[in-house]
C-alpha positions as CSV (number, residue, x, y, z in Angstrom):
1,X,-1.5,-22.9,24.7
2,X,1.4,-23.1,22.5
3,X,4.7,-22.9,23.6
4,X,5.9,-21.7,20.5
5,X,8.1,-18.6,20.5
6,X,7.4,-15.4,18.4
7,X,10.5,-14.1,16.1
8,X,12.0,-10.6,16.4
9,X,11.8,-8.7,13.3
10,X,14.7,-9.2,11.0
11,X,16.1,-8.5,7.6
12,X,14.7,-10.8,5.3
13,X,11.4,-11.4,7.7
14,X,7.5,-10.5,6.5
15,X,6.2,-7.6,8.8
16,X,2.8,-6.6,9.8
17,X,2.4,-3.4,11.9
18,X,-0.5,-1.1,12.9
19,X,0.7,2.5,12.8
20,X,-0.4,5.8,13.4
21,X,1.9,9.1,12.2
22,X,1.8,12.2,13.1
23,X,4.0,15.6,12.8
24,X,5.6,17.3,15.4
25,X,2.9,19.3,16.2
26,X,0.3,16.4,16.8
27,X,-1.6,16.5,13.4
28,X,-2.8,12.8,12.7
29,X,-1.0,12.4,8.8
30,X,-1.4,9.0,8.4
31,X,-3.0,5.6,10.1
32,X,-4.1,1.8,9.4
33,X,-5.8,1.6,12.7
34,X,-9.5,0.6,12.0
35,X,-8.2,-0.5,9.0
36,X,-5.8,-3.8,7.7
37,X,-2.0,-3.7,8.7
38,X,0.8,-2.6,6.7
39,X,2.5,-5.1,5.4
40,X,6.5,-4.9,4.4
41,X,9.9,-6.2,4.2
42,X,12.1,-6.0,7.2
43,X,15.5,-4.9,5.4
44,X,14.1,-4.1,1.9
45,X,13.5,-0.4,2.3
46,X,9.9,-0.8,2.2
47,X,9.2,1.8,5.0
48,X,11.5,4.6,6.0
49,X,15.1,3.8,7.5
50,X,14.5,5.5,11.0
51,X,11.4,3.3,11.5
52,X,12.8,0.4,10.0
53,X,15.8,0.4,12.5
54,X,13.3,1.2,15.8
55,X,11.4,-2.0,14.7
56,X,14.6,-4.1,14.6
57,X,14.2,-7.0,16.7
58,X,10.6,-6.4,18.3
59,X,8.4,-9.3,18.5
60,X,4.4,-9.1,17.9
61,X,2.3,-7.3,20.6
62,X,5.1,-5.0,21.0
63,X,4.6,-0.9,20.7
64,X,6.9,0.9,19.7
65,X,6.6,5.0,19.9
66,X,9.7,6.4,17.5
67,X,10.7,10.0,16.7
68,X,12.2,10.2,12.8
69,X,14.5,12.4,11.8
70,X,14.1,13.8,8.6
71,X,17.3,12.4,7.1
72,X,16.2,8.6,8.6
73,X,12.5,9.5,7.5
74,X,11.8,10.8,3.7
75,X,15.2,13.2,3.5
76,X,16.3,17.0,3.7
77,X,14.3,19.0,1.1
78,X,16.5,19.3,-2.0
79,X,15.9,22.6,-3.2
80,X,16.7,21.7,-7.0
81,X,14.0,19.1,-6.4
82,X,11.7,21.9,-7.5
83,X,11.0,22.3,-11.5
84,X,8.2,24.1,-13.9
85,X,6.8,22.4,-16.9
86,X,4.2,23.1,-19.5
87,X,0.7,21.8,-18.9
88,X,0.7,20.7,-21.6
89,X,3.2,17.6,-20.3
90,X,0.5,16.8,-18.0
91,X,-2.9,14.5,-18.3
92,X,-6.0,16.5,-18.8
93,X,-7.6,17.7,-15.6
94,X,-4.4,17.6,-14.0
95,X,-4.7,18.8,-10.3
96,X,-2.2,20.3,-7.2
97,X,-1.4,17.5,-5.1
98,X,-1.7,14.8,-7.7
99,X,1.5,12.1,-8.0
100,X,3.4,11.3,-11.1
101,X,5.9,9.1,-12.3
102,X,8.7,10.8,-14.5
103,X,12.6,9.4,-15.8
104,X,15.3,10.8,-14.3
105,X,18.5,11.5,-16.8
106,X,20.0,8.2,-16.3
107,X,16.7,6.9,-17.2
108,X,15.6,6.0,-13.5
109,X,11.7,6.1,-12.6
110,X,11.0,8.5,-9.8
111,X,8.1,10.3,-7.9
112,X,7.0,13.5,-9.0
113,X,4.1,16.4,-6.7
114,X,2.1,18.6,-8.7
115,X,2.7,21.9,-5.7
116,X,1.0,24.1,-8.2
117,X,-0.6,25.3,-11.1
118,X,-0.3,28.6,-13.0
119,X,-1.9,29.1,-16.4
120,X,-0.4,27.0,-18.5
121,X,2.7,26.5,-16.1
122,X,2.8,23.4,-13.8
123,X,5.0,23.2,-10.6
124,X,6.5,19.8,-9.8
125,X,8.6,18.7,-6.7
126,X,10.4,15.7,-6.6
127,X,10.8,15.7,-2.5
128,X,8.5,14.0,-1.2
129,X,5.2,15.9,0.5
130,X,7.1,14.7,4.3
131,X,10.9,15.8,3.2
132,X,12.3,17.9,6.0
133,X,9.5,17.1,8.8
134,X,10.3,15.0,11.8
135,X,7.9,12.0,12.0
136,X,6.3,10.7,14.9
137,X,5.1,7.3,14.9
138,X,2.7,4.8,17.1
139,X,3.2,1.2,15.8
140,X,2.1,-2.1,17.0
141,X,3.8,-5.0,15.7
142,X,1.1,-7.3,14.8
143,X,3.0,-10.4,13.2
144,X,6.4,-11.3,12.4
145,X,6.6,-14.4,9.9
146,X,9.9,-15.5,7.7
147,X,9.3,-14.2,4.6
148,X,9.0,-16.8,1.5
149,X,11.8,-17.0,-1.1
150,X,9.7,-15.6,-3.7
151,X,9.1,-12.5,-1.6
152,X,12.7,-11.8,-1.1
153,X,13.2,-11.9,-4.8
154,X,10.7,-9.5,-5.3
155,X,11.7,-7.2,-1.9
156,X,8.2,-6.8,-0.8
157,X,5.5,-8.8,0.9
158,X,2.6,-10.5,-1.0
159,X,-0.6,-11.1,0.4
160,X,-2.9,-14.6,1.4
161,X,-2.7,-16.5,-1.7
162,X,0.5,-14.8,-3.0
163,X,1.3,-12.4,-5.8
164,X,1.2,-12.2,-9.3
165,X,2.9,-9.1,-11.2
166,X,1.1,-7.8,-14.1
C-alpha cells in the first residue's frame, strides 16, 4: 500500500472529475458517468467559477454536491445578447439549436445559439443555453495530478501522450 498522499485541487493542478448536472427542477442536463472523466484546469476557467471554487482543495474520491448560482455558473441573461440576421449569413441547412462562432466589435471570437428560424430571418443568442438557471451538480473527483508546464501555457489539460494544436 502506498503511503503516498493525494493533493487537493489547486490553481495550476490537472483535474479529473465525474459529474452529473441537473436544473433545479431535477432534469438530468448533462453527465460523464458511464462515460470518461472531464478533464480541466484548476484556476484556468475551464469549468464555471461556482464549481471551480466548490472543488477548491478536494482530494480524489471526494463528492462534492454544489448548487450554482447563475452569476458563478454561465451568467445573468443579457437581454441585448439577443440579435436577427439574414439566413443568408448562415451555412446551408442551418438548424435551431446549432452553435456558431462569430467576432465581436473589438474583434474577439465568441459563442453564438441559433433560438430560431423565420423565413429568411435567423435568431441568434449570445447567452449561453444555461444563462440565468441555477445548476446543480454531483461530482466525484477522480484524480488530482500537477499539471505539466506545457499545459499551463496552454490553460487546459492534454490528454495520455500529450497535445498537439493544429
Amino acid at each position: 500500500m502506498s503511503s503516498r498522499k493525494t493533493l487537493p485541487i489547486a490553481d495550476g493542478y490537472a483535474v479529473e472529475i465525474h459529474y452529473t448536472l441537473t436544473a433545479g427542477d431535477g432534469t438530468r442536463l448533462d453527465t460523464t458517468v458511464g462515460g470518461p472523466p472531464l478533464p480541466y484546469l484548476h484556476g484556468a476557467g475551464n469549468i464555471v467559477p461556482g464549481l471551480e471554487r466548490e472543488l477548491t482543495g478536494k482530494r480524489p474520491g471526494e463528492r462534492v454536491r454544489a448548487v450554482v448560482s447563475a452569476a458563478e455558473g454561465y451568467g445573468e441573461i443579457d437581454p441585448d445578447g439577443v440579435a436577427t440576421e439574414d439566413l443568408g449569413a448562415f451555412p446551408p441547412g442551418v438548424e435551431v439549436g446549432m452553435q456558431f462562432a462569430a467576432e465581436d466589435v473589438s474583434g474577439e471570437v465568441i459563442p453564438i445559439w441559433v433560438t430560431a428560424i423565420d423565413g429568411s430571418t435567423v435568431t441568434i443568442d449570445r447567452n449561453h443555453p444555461l444563462a440565468g438557471k441555477e445548476l446543480h451538480f454531483d461530482v466525484t473527483v477522480e484524480s488530482v495530478r500537477r499539471a505539466t508546464r506545457e499545459e499551463l501555457d496552454h490553460g487546459h489539460v492534454h490528454g495520455p501522450g500529450g497535445h498537439h494544436h493544429p
